[in-house]
C-alpha positions as CSV (number, residue, x, y, z in Angstrom):
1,X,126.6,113.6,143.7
2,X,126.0,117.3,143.7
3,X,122.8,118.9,144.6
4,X,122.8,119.7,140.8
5,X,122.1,116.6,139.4
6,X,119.9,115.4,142.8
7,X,117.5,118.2,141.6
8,X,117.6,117.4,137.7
9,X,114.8,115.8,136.4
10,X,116.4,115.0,132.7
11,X,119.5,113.3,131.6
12,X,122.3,115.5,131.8
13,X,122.7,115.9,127.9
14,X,121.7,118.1,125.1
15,X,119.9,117.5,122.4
16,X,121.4,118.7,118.9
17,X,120.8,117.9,115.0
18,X,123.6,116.1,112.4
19,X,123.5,116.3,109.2
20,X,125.2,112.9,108.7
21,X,123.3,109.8,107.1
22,X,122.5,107.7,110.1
23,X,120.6,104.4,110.2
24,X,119.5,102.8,113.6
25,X,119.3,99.3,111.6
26,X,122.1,98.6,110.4
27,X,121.1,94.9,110.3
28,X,118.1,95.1,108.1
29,X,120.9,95.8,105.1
30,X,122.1,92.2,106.1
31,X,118.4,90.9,105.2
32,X,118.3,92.8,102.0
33,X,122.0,91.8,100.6
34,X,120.6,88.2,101.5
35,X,117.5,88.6,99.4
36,X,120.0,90.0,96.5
37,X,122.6,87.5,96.4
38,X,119.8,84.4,96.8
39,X,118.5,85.7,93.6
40,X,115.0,87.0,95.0
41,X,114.9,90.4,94.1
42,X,115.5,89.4,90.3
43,X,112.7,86.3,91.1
44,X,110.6,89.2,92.1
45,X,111.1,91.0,89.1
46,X,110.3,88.0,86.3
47,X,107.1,87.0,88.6
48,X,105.7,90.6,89.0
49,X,104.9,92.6,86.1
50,X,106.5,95.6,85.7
51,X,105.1,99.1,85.1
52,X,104.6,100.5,81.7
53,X,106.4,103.7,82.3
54,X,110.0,103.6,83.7
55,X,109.3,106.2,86.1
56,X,106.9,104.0,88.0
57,X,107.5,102.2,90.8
58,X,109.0,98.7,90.3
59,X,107.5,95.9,92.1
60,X,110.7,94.9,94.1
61,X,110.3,98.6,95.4
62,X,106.8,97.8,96.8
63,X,108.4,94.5,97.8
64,X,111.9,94.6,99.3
65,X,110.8,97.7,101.7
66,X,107.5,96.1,102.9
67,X,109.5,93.2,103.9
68,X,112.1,95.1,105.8
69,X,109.2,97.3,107.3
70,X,108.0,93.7,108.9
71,X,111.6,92.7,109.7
72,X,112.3,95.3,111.4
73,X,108.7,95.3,113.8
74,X,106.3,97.4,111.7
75,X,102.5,96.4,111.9
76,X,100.8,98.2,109.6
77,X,101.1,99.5,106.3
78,X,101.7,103.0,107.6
79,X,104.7,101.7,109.3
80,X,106.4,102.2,105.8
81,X,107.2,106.0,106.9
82,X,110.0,104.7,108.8
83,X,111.8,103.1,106.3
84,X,111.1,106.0,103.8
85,X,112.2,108.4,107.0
86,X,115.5,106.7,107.5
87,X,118.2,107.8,105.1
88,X,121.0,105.7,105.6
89,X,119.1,102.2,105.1
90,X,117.5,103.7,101.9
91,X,121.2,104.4,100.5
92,X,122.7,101.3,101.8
93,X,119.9,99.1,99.8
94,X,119.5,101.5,97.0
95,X,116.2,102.1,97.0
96,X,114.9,104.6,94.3
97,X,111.4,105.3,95.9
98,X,109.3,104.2,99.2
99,X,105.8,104.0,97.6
100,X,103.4,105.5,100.5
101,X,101.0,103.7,102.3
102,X,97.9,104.4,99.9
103,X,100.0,103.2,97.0
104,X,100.5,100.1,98.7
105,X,97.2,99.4,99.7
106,X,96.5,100.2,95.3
107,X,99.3,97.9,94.6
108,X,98.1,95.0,96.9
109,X,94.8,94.8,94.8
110,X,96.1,93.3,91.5
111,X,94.9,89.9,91.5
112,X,97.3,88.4,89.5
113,X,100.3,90.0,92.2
114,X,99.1,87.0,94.3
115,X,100.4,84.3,91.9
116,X,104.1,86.3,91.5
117,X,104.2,86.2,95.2
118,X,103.5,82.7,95.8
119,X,106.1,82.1,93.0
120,X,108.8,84.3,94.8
121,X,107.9,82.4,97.7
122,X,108.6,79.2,96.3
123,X,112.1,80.1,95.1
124,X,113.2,81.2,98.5
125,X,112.2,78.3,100.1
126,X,114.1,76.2,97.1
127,X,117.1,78.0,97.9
128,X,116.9,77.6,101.7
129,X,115.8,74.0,101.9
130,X,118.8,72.9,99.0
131,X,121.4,74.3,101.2
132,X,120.3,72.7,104.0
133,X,121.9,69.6,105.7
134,X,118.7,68.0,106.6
135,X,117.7,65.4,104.3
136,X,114.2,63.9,106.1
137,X,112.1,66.8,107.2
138,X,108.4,66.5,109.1
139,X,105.6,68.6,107.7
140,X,103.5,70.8,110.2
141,X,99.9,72.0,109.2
142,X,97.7,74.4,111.5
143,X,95.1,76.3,110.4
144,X,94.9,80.2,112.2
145,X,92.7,83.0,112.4
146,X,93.0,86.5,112.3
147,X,90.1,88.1,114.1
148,X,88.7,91.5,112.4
149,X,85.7,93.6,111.8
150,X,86.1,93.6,108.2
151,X,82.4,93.2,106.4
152,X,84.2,90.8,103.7
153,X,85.2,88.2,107.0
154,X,82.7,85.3,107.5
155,X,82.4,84.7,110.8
156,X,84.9,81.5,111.9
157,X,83.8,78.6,114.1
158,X,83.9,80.4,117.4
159,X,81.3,82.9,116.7
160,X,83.5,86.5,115.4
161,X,84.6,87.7,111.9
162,X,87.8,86.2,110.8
163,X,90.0,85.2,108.7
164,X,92.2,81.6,108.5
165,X,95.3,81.0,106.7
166,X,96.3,77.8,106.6
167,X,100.0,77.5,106.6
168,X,102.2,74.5,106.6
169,X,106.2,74.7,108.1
170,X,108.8,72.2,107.9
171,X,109.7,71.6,111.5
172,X,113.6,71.3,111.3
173,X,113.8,74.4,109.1
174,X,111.0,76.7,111.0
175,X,110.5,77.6,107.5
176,X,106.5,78.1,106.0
177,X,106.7,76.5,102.7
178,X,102.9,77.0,101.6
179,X,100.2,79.4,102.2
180,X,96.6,79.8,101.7
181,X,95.0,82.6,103.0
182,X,91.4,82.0,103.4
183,X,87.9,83.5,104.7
184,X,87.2,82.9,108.3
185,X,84.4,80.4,107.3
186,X,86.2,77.9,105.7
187,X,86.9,74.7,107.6
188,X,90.5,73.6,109.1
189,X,90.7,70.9,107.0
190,X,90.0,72.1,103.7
191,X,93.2,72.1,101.7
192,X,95.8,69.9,104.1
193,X,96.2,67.7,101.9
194,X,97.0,69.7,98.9
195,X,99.9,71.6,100.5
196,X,100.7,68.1,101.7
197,X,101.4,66.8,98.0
198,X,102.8,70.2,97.0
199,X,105.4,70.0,100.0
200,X,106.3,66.2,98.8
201,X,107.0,67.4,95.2
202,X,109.2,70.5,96.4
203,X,111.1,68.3,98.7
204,X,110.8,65.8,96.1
205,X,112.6,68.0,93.2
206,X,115.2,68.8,96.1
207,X,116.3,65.1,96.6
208,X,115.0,65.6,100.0
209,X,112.2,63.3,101.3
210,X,109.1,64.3,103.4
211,X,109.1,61.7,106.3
212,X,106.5,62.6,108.4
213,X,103.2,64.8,108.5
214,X,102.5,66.1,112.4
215,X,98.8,67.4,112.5
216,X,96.0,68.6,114.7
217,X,92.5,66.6,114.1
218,X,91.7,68.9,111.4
219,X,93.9,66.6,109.4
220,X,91.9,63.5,110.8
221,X,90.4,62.8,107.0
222,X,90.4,60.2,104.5
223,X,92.3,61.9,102.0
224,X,94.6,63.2,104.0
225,X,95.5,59.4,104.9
226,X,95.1,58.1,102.1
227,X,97.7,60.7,100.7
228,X,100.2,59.6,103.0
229,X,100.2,56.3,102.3
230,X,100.3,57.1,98.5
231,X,103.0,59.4,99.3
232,X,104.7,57.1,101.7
233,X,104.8,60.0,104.4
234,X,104.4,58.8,108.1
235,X,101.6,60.1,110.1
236,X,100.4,61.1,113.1
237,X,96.9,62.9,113.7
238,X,95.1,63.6,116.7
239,X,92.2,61.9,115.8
240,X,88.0,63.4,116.1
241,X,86.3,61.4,118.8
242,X,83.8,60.7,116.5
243,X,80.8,57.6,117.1
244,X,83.4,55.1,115.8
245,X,86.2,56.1,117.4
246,X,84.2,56.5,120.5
247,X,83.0,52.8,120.4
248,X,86.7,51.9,120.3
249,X,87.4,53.8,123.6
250,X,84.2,52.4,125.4
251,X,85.7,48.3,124.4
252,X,88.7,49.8,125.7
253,X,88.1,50.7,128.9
254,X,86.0,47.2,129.4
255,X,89.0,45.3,128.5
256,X,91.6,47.0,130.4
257,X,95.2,46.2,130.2
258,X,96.8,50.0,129.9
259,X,99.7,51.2,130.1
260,X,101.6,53.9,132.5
261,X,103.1,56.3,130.2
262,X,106.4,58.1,131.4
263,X,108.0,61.0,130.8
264,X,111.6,62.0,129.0
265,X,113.0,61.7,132.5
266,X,111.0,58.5,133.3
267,X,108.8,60.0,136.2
268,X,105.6,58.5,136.0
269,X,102.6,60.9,134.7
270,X,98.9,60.8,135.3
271,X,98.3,59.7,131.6
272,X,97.9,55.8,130.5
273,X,97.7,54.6,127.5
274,X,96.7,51.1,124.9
275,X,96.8,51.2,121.0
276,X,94.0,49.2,119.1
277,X,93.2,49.0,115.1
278,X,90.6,51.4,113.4
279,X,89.9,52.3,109.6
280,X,87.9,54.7,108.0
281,X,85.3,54.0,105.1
282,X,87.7,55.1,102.2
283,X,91.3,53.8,104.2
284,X,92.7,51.1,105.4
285,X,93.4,49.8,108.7
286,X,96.2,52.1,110.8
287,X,97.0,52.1,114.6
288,X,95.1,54.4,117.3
289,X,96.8,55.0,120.2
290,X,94.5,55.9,122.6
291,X,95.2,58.1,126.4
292,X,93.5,58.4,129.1
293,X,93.7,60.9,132.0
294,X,91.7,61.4,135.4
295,X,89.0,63.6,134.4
296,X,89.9,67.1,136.2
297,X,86.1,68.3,136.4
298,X,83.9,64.8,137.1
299,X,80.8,66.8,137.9
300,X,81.0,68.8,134.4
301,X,81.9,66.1,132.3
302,X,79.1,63.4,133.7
303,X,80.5,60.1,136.0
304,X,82.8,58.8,133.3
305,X,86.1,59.1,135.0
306,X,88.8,59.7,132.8
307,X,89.1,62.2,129.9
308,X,90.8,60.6,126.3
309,X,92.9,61.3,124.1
310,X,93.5,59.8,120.6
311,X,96.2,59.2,118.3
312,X,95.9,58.2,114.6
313,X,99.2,56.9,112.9
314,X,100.8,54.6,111.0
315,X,104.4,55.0,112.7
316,X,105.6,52.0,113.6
317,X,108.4,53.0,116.0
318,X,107.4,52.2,119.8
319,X,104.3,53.4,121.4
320,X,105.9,56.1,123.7
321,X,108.2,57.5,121.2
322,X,104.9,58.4,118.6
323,X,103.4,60.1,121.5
324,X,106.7,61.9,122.1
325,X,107.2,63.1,118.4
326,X,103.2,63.6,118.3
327,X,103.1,66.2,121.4
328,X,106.2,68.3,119.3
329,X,102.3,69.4,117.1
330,X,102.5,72.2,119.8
331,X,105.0,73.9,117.6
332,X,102.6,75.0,114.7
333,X,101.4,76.9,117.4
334,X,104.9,78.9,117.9
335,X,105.2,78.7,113.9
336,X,101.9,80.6,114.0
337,X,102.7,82.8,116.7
338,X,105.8,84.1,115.2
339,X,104.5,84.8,111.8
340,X,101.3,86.6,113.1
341,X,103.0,88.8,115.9
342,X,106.5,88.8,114.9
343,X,105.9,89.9,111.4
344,X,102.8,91.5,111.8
345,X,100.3,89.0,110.2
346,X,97.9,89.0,113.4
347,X,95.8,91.6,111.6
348,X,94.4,92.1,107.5
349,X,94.9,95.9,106.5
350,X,92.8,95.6,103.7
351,X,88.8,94.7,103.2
352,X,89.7,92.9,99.8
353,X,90.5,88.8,100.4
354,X,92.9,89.1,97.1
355,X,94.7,92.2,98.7
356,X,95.0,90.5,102.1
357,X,96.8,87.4,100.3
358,X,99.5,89.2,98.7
359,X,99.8,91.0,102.1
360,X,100.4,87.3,104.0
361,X,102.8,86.5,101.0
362,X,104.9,89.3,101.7
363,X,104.6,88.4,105.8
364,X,105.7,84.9,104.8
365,X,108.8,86.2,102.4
366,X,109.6,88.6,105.5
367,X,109.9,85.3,107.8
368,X,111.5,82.8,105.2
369,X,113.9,85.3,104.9
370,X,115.1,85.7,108.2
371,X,115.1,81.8,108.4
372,X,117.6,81.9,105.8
373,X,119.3,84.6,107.5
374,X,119.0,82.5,110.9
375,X,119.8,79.2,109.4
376,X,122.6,80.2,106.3
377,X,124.7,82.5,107.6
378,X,124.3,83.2,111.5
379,X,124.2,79.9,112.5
380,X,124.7,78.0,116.0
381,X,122.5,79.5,118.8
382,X,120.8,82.2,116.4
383,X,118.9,79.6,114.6
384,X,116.3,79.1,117.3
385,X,116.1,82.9,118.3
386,X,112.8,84.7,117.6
387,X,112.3,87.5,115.3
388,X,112.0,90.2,118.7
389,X,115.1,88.7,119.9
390,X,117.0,89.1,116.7
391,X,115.9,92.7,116.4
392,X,117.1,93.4,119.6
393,X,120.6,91.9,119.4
394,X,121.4,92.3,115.3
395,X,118.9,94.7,113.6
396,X,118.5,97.4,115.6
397,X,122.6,98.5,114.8
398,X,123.2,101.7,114.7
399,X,125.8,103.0,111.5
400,X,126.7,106.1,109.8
401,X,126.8,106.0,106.2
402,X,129.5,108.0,104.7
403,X,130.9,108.1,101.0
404,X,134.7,107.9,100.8
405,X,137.2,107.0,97.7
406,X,133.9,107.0,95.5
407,X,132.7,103.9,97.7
408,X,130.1,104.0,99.7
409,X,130.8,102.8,104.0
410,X,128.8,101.7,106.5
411,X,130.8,102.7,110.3
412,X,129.6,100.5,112.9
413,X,130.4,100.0,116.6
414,X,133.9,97.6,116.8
415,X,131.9,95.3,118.7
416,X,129.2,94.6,115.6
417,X,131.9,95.0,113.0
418,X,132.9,91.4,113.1
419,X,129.7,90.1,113.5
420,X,128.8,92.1,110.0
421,X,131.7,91.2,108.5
422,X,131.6,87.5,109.0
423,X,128.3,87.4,107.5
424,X,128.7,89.0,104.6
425,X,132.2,87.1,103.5
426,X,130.1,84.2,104.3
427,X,127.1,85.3,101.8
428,X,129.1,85.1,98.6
429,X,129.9,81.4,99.7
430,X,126.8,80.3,100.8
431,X,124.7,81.7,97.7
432,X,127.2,80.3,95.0
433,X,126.2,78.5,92.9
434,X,122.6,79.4,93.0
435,X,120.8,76.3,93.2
436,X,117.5,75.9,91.2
């Protein structure tokens, strides 16, 4: 090394301008051709009105590059600069205009654009879930919030201003089938069992079958059971320790007789565990499996000893298997988690409710289409990748975009051209016939 470059305190190279069409993501074209040959831009178009004039703005142009923004790690509507900044992914998906960030937050308003989305929506998850394998499929539910100081947020149950969709996923697809965006005063439990019954009839139109429903004790309500049943869906709910259930823990610990509960490798855990038969006032009788664990902080907590835990099901497989398949409710969590942060849904850029619900709509489009991307056409290990991961590996391509022979080429590195390639052979396959 040269006393040259020991002194240097930049990278030796110099910084010039091309007038080429460049695109550092390349793979975002993959998501749009996806969304084209799946039939959702034209869904898009026969849900959302069109403008009167020709010249305006159609809505798969508000659409398509808000859900590419998201795709690709924007946050916020003003994140739409970068799509309209980079040239060569605005040739390669053809798109006329990139309305700006106050015409956005205009177009959001519309309340009937709500009802469109949730259609398009729909459609996408049709498309996904009939070209799927899976035939049984276990609904998630998990209510979130998304904390803001918005003056049109009630304030949720712990205290701050909020908001709380209430999403449901179907666990083997990772995809969100239904939506509800909500003010941050409205209880967990309002509307599971809705999307429950909605989820049944999509999968029910599908020849698939909704086998089980996995929820948190916001789910622990009559009607929720009681749907189930009607339903024939299989449940497990972490049931409320309310007074009843409460009684039924106290006559448990008197009469002993638990159980040690194991783990998948069948080491012994701290946990125990006995089942016993409860009912609500509108249901009838299911199983509650009940856990107990050494209470961690006795001083806190009073003398009793042990903490509990409660189960509320009508699975009739073996004890330690429900409790297995019951602990998997952790993933709403990561279902959650990668909506909100991966697609930028941990935060509502408008003070409207209405605007804020076509905003989650267009998150949840964003994230059902990468599932499809994920589960359709990538396939194998990239099915399980997060959103960050798949930007990192696949979006963020770099490609010049050249016209030659009056076609139009996208140049890529030889070590992402087969990768590209592959997938888009495979698209025409995958995507035809169109299912309805």
């Amino acid at each position: 090394m040269n006393s040259d470059s020991i002194g240097r305190k930049t990278l030796p190279f110099k910084l010039g301008v091309t007038s080429e069409v460049i695109t550092s993501r390349s793979g975002l074209a993959v998501f749009h051709e996806t969304a084209l040959a799946a039939g959702v831009l034209d869904q898009i178009r026969r849900c959302l009105p069109t403008p009167c004039s020709n010249r305006g703005i159609q809505p798969e142009e508000y659409v398509m590059p808000l859900v590419l923004m998201l795709t690709g790690g924007g946050q916020t509507m003003e994140d739409i600069r970068e799509i309209a900044r980079d040239a060569g992914l605005r040739r390669l998906c053809r798109f006329r205009h990139v309305p700006s960030a106050d015409a956005i937050g205009v177009w959001l308003k519309a309340a009937y654009r709500i009802v469109g989305m949730k259609r398009v929506n729909d459609y996408l998850c049709r498309q996904t879930i009939a070209r799927s394998k899976v035939r049984e499929l276990t609904l998630v539910t998990a209510a979130t919030l998304i904390e803001t100081e918005k003056k049109t947020a009630g304030r949720c149950y712990k205290g701050f201003r909020a908001f709380a969709p209430l999403l449901s996923f179907l666990h083997e697809l990772g995809l969100c089938v239904v939506s509800e965006f909500r003010n941050g005063n409205v209880p967990a439990g309002v509307g599971i069992e809705e999307q429950l019954r909605q989820t049944h009839k999509l999968l029910e139109s599908l020849h698939k079958r909704l086998r089980y429903l996995r929820s948190d004790s916001a789910g622990y309500q009559a009607n929720v059971i009681n749907a189930c049943r009607e339903l024939k869906v299989v449940f497990t709910i972490t049931a409320d320790q309310d007074a009843a259930v409460k009684q039924i823990i106290r006559q448990a610990s008197k009469a002993g007789g638990w159980t040690r509960l194991f783990d998948e490798q069948k080491e012994p855990t701290n946990r125990e565990y006995k089942t016993a038969i409860h009912c609500m006032e509108k249901t009838e009788a299911f199983t509650l499996i009940i856990q107990r664990y050494p209470n961690p902080e006795p001083d806190l907590f009073g003398p009793e000893p042990y903490r509990y835990y409660v189960i509320a099901t009508n699975d009739e497989r073996p004890t330690k298997e429900i409790i297995e398949f019951h602990n998997g409710r952790g993933n709403a969590e990561n279902y959650n988690k990668e909506l909100k942060s991966g697609f930028g849904m941990d935060h509502a850029p408008c003070q409207s409710l209405r605007a804020n619900a076509v905003w989650l709509e267009i998150g949840v489009l964003a994230h059902n289409l990468a599932v499809a991307v994920k589960r359709l056409l990538l396939g194998g290990d990239w099915e399980t990748k997060t959103i960050g991961t798949l930007r990192w590996q696949f979006i963020f391509i770099a490609g010049r975009v050249i016209s030659h022979g009056r076609e139009l080429w996208l140049r890529v590195g030889a070590c992402y051209y087969e990768l590209l390639q592959r997938i888009r052979e495979k698209l025409s396959l995958v995507f035809s016939p169109a299912p309805t």
